[in-house]
C-alpha positions in Angstrom: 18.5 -12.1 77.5 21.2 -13.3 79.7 21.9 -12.0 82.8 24.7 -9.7 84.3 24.8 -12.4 86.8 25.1 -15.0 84.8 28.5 -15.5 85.0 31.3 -18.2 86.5 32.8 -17.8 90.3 34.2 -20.1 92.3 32.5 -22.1 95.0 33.0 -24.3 98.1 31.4 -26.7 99.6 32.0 -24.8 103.1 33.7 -21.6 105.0 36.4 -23.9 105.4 36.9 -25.5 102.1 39.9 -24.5 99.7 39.2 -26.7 96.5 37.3 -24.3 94.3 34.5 -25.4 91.9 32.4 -23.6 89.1 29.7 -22.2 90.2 27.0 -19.7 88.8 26.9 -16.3 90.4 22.8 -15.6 90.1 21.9 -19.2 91.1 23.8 -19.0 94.2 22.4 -15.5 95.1 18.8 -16.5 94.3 19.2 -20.4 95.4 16.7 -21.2 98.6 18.4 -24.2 98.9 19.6 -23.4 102.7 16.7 -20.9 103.5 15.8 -22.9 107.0 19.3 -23.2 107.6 19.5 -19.3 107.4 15.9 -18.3 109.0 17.2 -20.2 112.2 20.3 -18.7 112.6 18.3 -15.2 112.2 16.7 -16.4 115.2 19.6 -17.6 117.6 21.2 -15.1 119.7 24.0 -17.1 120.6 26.7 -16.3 118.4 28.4 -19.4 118.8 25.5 -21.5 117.7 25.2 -19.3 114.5 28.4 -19.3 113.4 27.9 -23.5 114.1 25.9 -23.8 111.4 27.1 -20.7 109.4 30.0 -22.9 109.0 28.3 -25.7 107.1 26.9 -23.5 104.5 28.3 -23.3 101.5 30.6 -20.0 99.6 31.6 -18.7 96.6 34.3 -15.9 95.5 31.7 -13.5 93.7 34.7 -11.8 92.1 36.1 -14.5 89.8 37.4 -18.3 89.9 40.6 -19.6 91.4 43.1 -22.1 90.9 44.2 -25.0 93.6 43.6 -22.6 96.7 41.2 -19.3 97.5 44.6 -16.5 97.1 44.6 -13.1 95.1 47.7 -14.8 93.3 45.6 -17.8 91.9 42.7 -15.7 90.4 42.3 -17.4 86.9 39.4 -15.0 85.6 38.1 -11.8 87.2 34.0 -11.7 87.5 34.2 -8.2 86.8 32.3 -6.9 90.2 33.5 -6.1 93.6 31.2 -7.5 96.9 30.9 -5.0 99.8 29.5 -5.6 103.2 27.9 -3.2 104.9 27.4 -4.5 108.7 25.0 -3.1 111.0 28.4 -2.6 113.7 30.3 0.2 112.3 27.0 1.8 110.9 25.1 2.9 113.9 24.9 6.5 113.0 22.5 5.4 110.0 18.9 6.4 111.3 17.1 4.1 109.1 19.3 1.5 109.1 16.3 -1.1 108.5 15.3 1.1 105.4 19.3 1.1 104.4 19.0 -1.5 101.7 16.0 0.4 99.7 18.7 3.3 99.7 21.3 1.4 98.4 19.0 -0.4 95.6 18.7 3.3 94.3 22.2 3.4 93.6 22.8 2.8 89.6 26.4 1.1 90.0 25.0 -1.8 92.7 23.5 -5.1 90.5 22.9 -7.1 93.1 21.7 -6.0 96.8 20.7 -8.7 99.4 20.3 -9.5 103.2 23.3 -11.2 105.0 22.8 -14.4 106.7 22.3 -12.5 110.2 19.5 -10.3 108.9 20.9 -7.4 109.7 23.5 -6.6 106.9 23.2 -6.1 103.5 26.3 -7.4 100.8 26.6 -5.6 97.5 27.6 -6.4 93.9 29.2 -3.7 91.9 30.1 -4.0 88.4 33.9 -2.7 87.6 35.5 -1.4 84.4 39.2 -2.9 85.0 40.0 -5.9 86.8 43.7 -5.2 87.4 42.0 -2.4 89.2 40.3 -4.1 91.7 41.6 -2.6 95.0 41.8 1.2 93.6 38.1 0.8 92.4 37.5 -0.2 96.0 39.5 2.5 97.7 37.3 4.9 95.4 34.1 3.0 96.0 34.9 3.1 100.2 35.0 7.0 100.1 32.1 7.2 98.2 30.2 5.2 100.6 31.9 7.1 103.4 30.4 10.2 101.8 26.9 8.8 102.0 28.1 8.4 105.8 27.9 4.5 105.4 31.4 2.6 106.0 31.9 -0.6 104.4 34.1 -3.7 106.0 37.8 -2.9 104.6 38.7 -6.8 104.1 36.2 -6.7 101.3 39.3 -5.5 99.5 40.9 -8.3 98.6 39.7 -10.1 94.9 39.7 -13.5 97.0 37.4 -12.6 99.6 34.9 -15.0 100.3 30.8 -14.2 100.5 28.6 -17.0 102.3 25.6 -18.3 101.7 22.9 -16.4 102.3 18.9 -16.1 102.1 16.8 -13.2 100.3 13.3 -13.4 99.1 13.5 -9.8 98.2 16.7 -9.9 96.9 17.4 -7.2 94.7 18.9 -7.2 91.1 19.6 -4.4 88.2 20.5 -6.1 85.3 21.3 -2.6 84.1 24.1 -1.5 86.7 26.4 1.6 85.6 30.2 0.3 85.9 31.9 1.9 88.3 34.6 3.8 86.9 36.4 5.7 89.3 39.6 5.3 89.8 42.0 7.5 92.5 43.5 10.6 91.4 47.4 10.0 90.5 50.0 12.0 90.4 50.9 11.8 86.7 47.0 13.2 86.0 47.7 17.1 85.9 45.5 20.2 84.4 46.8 21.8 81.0 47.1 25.4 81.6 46.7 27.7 79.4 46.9 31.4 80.9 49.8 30.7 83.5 52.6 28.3 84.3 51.9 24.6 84.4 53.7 24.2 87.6 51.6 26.7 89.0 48.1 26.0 88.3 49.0 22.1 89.4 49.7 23.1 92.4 46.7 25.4 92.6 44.2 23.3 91.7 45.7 20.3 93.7 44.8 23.1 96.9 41.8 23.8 95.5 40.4 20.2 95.6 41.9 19.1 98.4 39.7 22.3 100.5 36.7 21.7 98.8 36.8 17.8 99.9 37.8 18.6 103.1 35.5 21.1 104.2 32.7 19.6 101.4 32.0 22.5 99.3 29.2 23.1 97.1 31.0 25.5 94.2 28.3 24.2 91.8 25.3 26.0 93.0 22.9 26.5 90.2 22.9 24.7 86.5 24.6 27.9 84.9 27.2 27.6 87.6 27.5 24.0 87.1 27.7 23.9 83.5 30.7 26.3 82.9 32.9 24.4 85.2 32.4 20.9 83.8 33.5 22.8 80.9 36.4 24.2 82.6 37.5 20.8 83.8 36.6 19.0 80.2 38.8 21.8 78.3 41.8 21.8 81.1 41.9 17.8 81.4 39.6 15.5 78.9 38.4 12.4 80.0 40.7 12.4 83.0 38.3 15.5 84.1 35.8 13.4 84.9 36.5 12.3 87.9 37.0 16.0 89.3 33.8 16.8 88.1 32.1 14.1 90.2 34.5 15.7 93.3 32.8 19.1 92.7 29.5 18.2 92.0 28.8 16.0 95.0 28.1 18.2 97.7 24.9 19.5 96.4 22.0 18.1 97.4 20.7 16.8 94.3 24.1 15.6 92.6 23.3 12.3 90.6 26.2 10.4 89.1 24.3 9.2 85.9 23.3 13.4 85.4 26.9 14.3 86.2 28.2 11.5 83.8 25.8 12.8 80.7 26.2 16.5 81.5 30.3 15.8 81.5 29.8 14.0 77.9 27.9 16.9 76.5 30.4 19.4 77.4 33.3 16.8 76.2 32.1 17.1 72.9 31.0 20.7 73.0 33.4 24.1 72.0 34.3 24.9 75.4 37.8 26.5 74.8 37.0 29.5 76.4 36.5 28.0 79.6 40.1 27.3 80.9 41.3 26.4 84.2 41.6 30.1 85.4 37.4 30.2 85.5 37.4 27.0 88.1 40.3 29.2 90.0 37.5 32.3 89.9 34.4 30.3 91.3 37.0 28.9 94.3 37.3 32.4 95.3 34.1 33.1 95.0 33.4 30.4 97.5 36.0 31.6 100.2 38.9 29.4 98.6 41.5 31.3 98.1 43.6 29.9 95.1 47.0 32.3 95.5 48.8 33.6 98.7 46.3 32.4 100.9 45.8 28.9 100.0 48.9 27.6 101.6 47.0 28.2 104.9 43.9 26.4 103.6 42.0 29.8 104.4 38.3 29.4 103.5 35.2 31.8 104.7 32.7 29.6 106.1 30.8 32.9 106.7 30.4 33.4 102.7 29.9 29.8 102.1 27.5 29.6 104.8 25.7 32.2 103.4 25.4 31.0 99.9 24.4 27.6 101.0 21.7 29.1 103.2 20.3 30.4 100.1 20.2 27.5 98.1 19.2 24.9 101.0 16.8 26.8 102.7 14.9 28.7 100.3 14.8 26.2 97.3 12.3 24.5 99.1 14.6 21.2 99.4 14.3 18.6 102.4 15.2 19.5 105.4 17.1 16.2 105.5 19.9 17.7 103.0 20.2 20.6 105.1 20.8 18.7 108.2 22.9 16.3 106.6 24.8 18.8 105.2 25.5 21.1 109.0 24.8 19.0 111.8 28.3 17.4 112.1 30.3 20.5 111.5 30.6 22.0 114.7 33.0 24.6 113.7 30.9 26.0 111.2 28.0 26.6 113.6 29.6 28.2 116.0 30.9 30.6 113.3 27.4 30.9 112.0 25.5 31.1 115.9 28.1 34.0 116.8 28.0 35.8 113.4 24.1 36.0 113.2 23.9 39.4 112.9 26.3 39.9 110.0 24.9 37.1 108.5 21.3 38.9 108.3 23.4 42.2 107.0 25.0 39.8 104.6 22.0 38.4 103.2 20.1 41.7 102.6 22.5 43.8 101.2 24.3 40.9 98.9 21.3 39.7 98.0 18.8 42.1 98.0 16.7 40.3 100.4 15.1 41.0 103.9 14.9 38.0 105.9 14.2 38.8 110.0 16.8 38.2 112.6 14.0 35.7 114.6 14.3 33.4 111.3 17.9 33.5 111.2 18.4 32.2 114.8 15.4 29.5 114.7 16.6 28.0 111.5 20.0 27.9 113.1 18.5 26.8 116.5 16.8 23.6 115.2 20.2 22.3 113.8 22.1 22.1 116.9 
């Protein structure tokens, strides 16, 4: 069975060198060819003297081969993925940055995940629907990342960029990688409404998402919840709905893309005309996110979402990590929460018929400051 690396790129004989020739992608990832050149330099802390001999290595343009010189204008065939870096500088928030690349090897979209020649990066080969798209799949691919709270070097955007050599015994490969598909929202992509004006629901919904992003949302909440607005989103847009329903659905906890992706098909194909854009407006107001008057101002109730994110977070029995992930760098919502604890504990028991003590309140919100 042939490889998804198994493919043509361009190579040089050096950092330095602009006359490309054919090279295969997998051999070049998995050659050891240079491995002493690269365990040295991983033990040299003058950076001078590393990028001495990093300069002799050889390269290669993992996304596709080129004519005469190493430009975007001279690409003669696109390889079909995109290379990210991820660099240790830019990424010192990650706690386990030394455990960052079994993370990222969890990921279905990345084929190929390896050590950079320092030791302490990672580079990343993501399959890619359309080549003409190349930069948009990155922009979309950079947020996502962000999202994870992992920021990837920008100049990876260009389709010429060039990826040294580099040495990884435990290398990491999926030869089943999920194309990344996501493209940015345009302008010309707009719902089909079918209970009030077009003009009006566009701009509605265009509020809508652009609250729940900001201020990262969970309007999903339970399968039931989940379920009836991926079919609000497949009956008001089709395919184009997909990638809203990957907005909405990634701020909870467990959101996989694969089980978005195959729940979105099965409601694609199912009868779901009686879920039309004015349910998705409903569950927004549910949430605090106001979709008429009030939306100009971007009003939104952290106390209510708070409160029914405190449900589902703490008393799901989920890791504390998503609970922390999801509150520790939003310092406006916990000084809402630590001054409102009192009506949140009113909240909780009359809404929701349940009788949780003050004391547990405060020390659950205590050991997330």
């Amino acid at each position: 069975m042939k490889s998804i690396l198994d493919i043509t790129v361009s190579g040089y004989s050096n950092y330095m060198d602009n006359k490309p020739i054919n090279v295969n992608l997998k051999l070049f990832l998995t050659s050891d060819k240079y491995q002493k050149e690269v365990e040295q330099i991983r033990t040299l802390t003058d950076k001078g003297q590393r990028d001495k001999i990093k300069s002799t290595l050889p390269a290669i343009t993992p996304s596709g081969t080129f004519a005469n010189s190493r430009k975007d204008e001279n690409l003669i065939k696109h390889s079909g993925f995109i290379c990210i870096d991820i660099d240790l500088k830019g990424n010192e928030n990650v706690n386990n940055y030394t455990d960052l690349k079994t993370e990222l090897c969890k990921i279905p979209f990345v084929a190929f995940c390896g050590l950079s020649v320092s030791g302490t990066g990672y580079f990343v080969l993501i399959p890619i629907k359309e080549h003409q798209h190349h930069r948009d799949y990155f922009n979309t691919l950079f947020s996502a990342f962000q999202d994870m709270n992992i920021t990837i070097d920008k100049s990876c955007v260009n389709v010429s960029r060039l990826r040294g050599y580099s040495y990884d015994k435990d290398c990491f490969i999926n030869e089943n990688a999920k194309v990344w598909d996501y493209l940015p929202r345009t302008k010309e992509v707009k719902p089909q409404a079918t209970k009030t004006s077009q003009k009006s629901d566009n701009y509605y919904f265009d509020k809508c998402m652009n609250i729940i992003q900001t201020n990262k949302i969970d309007i999903t909440t339970n399968y039931d919840n989940w379920f009836i607005l991926l079919g609000c989103l497949a009956n008001t847009f089709g395919e184009n709905g997909r990638q809203y329903a990957h907005i909405i659905s990634q701020y909870h906890p467990n959101y996989k893309t694969s089980e978005t992706d195959f729940y979105y098909n099965k409601v694609l194909k199912s009868d779901s005309k009686k879920r039309d854009i004015s349910t998705f407006f409903k569950f927004c107001k549910e949430y605090g996110i106001s979709y008429k008057d009030e939306i100009n101002n971007n009003t939104v109730d952290y106390k209510e979402i708070y409160i029914k994110n405190l449900i589902r977070l703490q008393w799901t029995n989920l890791d504390k990590k998503a609970w922390i992930l999801e509150y520790e760098n939003n310092k406006e919502l916990k000084s809402i929460v630590l001054n409102n604890i009192e009506w949140l504990c009113s909240t909780f028991n009359k809404k929701y018929n349940m009788n949780i003590a003050d004391n547990e309140y405060y020390n659950i919100l205590k050991s997330i400051n």
